[in-house]
C-alpha positions, 0 to 999 in steps of 0.5 A: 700611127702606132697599132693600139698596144704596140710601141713605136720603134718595136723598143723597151717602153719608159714604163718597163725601163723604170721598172727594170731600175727598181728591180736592180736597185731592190736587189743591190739593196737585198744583197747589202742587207744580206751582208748585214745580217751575215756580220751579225750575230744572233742567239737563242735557247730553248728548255732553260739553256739546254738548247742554244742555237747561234747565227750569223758569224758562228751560223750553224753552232747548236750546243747543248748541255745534255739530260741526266736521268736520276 
């Protein structure tokens, strides 16, 4: 008879084997999403345009328009 809460065979039990399945398929499924998102494109702008920030193909492109005092 195995001790309470050891594992005869001293190997993995069913439980931890199934969880170490999951956690792979979770980061085959994070990774798919990664590229997802990296071929798309998104944009936003703030102060009526005069800041538009773009991600994903062109990720990192900030423009803006400038300020002109009168």
């Amino acid at each position: 008879m195995a001790k309470r809460g050891g594992f005869p065979g001293g190997g993995m039990p069913g439980n931890m084997n199934n969880l170490m399945k999951q956690a792979q398929r979770m980061q085959r499924q994070m990774e798919e999403k990664q590229k997802e998102l990296e071929e798309k494109q998104y944009s936003a702008s703030a102060g009526g345009g005069a800041v538009i920030r773009k991600t994903g193909s062109d990720e990192g492109k900030t423009s803006g328009r400038g300020c002109r005092s009168r």
